[in-house]
N, C-alpha and C positions, 0 to 999 in steps of 0.2 A: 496548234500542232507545234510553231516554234519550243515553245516554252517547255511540253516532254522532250521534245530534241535535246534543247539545251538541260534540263535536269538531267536524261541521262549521259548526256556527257562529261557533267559535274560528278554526278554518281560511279560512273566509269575509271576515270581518272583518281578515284581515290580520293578526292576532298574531303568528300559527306563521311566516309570513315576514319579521316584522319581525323574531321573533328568531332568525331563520336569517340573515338580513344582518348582526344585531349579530354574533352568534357566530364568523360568516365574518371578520368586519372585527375582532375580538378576537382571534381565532388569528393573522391576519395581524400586528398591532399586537405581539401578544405576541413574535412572531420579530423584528420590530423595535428592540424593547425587548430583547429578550436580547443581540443584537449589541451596541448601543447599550450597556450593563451591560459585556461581556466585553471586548469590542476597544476599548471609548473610555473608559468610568468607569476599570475595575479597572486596566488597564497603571501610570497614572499615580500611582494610590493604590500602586500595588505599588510602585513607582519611589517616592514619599515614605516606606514602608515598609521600604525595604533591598530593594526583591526579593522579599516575599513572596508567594506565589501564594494567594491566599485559598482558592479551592479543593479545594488538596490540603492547608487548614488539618487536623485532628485531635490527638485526645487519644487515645493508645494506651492502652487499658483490660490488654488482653494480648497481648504479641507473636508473631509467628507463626514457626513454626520449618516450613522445609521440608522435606521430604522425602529423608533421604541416604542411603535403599537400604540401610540398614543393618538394618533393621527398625524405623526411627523412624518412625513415621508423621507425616505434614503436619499440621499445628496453624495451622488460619484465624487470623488478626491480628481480635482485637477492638477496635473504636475508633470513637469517638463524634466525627462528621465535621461540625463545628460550622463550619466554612469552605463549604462548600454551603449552609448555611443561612443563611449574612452574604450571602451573592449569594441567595439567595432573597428576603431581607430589602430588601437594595437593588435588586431587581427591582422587588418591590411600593412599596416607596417611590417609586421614579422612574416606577410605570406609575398609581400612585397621583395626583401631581403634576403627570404630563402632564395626565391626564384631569381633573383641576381645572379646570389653564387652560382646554384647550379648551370646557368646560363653562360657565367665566366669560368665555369672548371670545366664544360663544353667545348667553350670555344676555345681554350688553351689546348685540348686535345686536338681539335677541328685544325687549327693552327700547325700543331706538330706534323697531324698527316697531311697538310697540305704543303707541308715544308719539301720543298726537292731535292734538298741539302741533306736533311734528314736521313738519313737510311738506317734508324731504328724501327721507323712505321715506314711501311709499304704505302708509297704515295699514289693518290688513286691516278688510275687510266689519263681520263682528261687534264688534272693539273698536272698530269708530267708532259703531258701535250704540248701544254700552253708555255710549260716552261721551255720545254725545246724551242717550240717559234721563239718565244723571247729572247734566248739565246742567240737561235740564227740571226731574230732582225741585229740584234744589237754588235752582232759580229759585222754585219751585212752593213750597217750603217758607219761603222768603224773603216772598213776598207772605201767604202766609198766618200770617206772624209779622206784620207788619207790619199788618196787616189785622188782626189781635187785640189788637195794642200801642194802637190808637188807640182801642176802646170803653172 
């Protein structure tokens, strides 16, 4: 019985949708970023490369011989496909990087309206709060320095 307890209270609370939105809004970014990778990065890189096509990059470990009804049977092509992994690499790099910025053009907002000073954004409830007690202690602590310096 704990354990519905405690999932609906995760489910209550908003978790399990919040990361049902990230996750949604992940997959989507991810098909983004792969476009973005195949059709806009890799062309040009392939173009400064000769043409190479990163993807069908590999290292033939053993070549494969087909099948020619003679009684040879097909022999699979073994090979270590290190060109899927350069675009893997550069996926994560570029889905890496975006999420940076967007995260530091956030929190430069985040910043502005948590500024008290500010009064271009309306500072929320709590940190105009916090900045008032701030204020008070720091006054509060002032006078009673000041109030000790003179006995």
């Amino acid at each position: 019985m704990g354990i519905l307890k405690e999932f609906k209270e995760f489910a209550i609370k908003g978790n399990m949708i919040d990361m049902a939105v990230g996750i949604i809004i992940g997959t989507a970014f991810n098909k983004v970023v792969d476009v973005l990778v195949k059709q806009i990065v890799l062309p040009p890189l392939s173009l400064l490369t000769s043409g190479i096509d990163f993807s069908a990059r590999k290292v033939v470990l053993r070549e494969g011989i087909a099948s020619t009804g003679q009684g040879v049977e097909e022999i699979k092509e073994i090979a270590i496909g290190y060109g899927a992994f350069l675009e893997a690499i550069l996926d994560f790099l570029i889905v890496g990087f975006t999420i940076f910025l967007v995260i530091k053009f956030m929190n430069r907002f985040r910043r502005k309206a948590q500024d008290p000073k500010n009064k271009t954004v309306e500072t929320p409830k709590d940190i105009q709060l916090l900045s008032d007690l701030t204020e008070l202690v720091r006054e509060q602590n002032q006078l009673l320095k000041n109030g000790t310096g003179k006995s």
